[in-house]
N, C-alpha and C positions, 0 to 999 in steps of 0.2 A: 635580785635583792635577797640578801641572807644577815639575819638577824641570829648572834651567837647571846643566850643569858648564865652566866655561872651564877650558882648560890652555894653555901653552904659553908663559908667561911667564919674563920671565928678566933677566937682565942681559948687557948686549951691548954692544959697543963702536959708536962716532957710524961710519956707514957700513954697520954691520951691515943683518944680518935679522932677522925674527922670524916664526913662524906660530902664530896663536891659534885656539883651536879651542873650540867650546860646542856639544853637543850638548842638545838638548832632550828628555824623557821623560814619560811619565804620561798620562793620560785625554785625547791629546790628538785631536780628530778632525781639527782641521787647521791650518796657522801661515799668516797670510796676509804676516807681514812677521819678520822678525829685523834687529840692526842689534848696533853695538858704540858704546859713549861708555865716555868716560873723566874721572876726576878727579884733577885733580893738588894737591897741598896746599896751603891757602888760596886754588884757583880753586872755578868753580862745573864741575858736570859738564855736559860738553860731548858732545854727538852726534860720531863721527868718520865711523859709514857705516854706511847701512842698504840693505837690498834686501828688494824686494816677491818674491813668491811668482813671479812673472810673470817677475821676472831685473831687472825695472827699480834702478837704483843711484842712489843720492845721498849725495855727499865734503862733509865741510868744506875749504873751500878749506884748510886748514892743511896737510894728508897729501893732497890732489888731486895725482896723477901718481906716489907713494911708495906709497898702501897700495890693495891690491885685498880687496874684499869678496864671498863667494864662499858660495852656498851648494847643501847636497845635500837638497833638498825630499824625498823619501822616507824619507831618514834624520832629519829634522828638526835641521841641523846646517849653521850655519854657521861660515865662516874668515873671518882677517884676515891676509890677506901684505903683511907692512908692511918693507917695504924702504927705505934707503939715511936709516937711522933718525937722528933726533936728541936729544940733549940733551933739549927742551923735549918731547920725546914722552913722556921719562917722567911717568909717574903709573898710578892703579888702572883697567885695563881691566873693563869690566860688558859682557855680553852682555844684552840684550835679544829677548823672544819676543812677539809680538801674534796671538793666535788664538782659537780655539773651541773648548772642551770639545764633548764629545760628549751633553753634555742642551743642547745647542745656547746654553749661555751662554759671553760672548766673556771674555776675558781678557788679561790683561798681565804677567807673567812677568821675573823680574830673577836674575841669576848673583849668585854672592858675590863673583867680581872675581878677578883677575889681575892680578899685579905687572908692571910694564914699567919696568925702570931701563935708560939709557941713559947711558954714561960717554963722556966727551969724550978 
């Protein structure tokens, strides 16, 4: 059982900031990856930025150089600092978790989402 919570959503002016946060909980022995994707109304959901266990990172070029992806392995918790924001950023942020229970079965894990509106 693995419980994903994003916070840190909001509404914010084109320029702003924001920081998201998902922590992960329950039976878990260990997360080899986390990442964050979002969906905006009537697109498809899109990957924004994930990182391995290792610290390795990968951007959609959309937010590449605007958001850093950032996580705390003990705590099983990662962020999003998504800076000098826009308009087309808004939509629903989703945390994702990829890991292994501790009866050694692997698993995938999804947040309920977080709002990100973005006013011009």
């Amino acid at each position: 059982q693995v419980q994903l919570v994003e916070s840190g959503g909001g509404l914010v002016q084109a320029g702003g900031s924001l920081r998201l946060s998902c922590a992960a909980s329950g039976t878990i022995f260990l997360i080899n990856a986390m990442g964050w994707y979002r969906q905006a109304p009537g697109k498809q959901r899109e990957l924004v930025a994930e990182i391995a266990r290792g610290g390795r990172t990968n951007y959609a070029d959309s937010v590449k150089g605007r958001f850093t992806i950032s996580r705390a392995n003990a705590k099983n918790t990662v962020y999003l600092q998504m800076n000098t924001l826009k308009p087309e950023d808004t939509a629903v942020y989703y945390c994702n978790a990829d890991g292994v229970y501790y009866s050694g079965t692997d698993f995938s894990s999804w947040g309920q989402g977080t709002q990100v509106t973005v006013s011009s």
